[in-house]
N, C-alpha and C positions, 0 to 999 in steps of 0.2 A: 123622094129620091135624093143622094147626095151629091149624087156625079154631077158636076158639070155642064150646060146645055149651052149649046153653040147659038142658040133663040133668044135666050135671055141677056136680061142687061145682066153685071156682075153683081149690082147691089141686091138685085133680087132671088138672090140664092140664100140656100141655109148656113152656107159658110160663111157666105158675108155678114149673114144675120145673129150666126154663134160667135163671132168674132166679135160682133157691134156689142152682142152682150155681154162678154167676158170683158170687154175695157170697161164698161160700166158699171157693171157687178164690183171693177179692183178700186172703182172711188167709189163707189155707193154701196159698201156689202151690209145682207142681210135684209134686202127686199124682197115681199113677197111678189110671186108670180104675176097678180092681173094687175099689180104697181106698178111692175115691172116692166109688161106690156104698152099701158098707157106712157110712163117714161119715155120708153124704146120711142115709140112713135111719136111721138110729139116735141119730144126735144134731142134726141140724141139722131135719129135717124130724118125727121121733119118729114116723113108721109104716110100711107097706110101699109100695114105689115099684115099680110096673111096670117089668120091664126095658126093655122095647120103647120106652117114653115116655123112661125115660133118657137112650137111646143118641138117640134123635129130639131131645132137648134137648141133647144134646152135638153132635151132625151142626151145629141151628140156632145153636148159639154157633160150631162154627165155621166153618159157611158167610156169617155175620156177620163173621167175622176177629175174633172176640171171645178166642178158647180158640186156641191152636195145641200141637203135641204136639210135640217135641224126641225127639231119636234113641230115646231109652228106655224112649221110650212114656208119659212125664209129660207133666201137660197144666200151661198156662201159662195167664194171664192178661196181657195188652200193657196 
């Protein structure tokens, strides 16, 4: 789910989680997905990221046409 939730902290949404990737992706482009992941958590964000919330932040970048993946399965930034 995208919306919102009054329960949650902010950081642990998929907005915050698609946003944390698209600033990462604009210095780092051209990482694969489970690079991506381990990145994400370990250095850019410093805790554990649900996988499911991930891949829903990766789907919303790139059904935005923000992220696109190239034959090798690396994702890009336009």
């Amino acid at each position: 789910m995208l919306i919102l939730d009054r329960n949650n902290e902010p950081t642990s949404t998929v907005y915050y989680l698609a946003a944390s990737i698209y600033g990462y992706l604009k210095t780092h482009n051209g990482i694969d997905a489970s690079s991506l992941y381990q990145e994400i958590m370990t250095n850019f964000i410093g805790k554990k990221v649900n996988y499911d919330f991930f891949i829903m932040a990766l789907d919303f970048l790139y059904l935005m046409d923000c992220v696109t993946v190239d034959k090798k399965g690396d994702l890009h930034v336009h």
